[in-house]
C-alpha positions as CSV (number, residue, x, y, z in Angstrom):
1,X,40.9,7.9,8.6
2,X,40.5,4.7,7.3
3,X,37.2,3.6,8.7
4,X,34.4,3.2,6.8
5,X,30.7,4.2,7.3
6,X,27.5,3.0,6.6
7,X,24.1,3.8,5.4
8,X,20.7,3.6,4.5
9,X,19.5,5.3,1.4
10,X,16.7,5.1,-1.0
11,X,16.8,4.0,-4.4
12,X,17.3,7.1,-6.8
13,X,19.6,8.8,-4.5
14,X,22.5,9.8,-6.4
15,X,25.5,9.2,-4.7
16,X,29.3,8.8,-5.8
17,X,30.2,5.0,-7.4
18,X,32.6,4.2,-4.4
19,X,30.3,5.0,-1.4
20,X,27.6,2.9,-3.2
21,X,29.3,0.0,-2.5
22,X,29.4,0.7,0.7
23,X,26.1,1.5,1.6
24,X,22.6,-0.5,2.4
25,X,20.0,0.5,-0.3
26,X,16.0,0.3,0.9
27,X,14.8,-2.2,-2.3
28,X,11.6,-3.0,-1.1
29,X,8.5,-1.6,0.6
30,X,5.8,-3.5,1.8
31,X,2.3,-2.3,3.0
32,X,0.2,-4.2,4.9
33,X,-3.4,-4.0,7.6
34,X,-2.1,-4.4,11.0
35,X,-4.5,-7.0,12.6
36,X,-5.2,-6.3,16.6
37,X,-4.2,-9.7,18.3
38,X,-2.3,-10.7,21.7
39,X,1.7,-11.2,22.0
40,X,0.9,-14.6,22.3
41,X,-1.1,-15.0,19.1
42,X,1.9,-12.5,17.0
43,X,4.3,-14.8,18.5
44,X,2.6,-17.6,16.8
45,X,1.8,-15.7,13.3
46,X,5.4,-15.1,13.3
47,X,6.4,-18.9,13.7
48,X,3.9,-19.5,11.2
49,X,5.2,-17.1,8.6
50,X,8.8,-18.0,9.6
51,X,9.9,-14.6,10.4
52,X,11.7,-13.3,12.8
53,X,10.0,-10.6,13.2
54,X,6.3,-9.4,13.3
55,X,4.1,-6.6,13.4
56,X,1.1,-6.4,14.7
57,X,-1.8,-3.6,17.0
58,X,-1.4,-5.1,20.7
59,X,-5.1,-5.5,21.3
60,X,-3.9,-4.7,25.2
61,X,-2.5,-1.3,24.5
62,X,-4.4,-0.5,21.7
63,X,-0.6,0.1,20.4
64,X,2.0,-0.8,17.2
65,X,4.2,-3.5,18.6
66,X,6.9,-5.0,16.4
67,X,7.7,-8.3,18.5
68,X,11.0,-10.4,17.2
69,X,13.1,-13.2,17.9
70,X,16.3,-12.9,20.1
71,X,19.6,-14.7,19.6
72,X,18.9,-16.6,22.7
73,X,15.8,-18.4,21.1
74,X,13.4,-15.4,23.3
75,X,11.2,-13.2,21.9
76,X,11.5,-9.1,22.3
77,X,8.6,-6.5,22.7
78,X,9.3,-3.2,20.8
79,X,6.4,-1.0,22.3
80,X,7.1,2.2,20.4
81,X,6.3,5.8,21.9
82,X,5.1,8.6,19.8
């Protein structure tokens, strides 16, 4: 009652008026090569690119990693599992 709820969805998804506003639409894909490469050098692609987040195959692990700034000015390691 009274709280509201939010979403992802994909464009195309029909869905009523009023719970459109309220919900996050995907509005862009982007595919791109994953280059292998050490946290050290993603850290620095990311600075470069100005995100605050990057992609990239941990040449270590052989692994996706998705490495991204903190709050705190640190970097975080996503090391996914599948």
């Amino acid at each position: 009652p009274g709280t509201e709820r939010k979403g992802i969805v994909k464009e195309g998804v029909n869905a009523e008026d009023s719970e459109l506003d309220k919900i996050a639409k995907i509005v862009k894909t982007k595919r791109f090569a994953i280059k292998p490469m050490s946290v050290e050098e993603a850290a620095m692609q990311m600075d470069l690119l100005g995100h605050n987040f990057f992609v990239f195959a941990n040449d270590n692990t052989n692994k996706v990693n998705v490495l991204y700034k903190r709050k705190d000015g640190n970097f975080g390691l996503i090391e996914p599992e599948f």
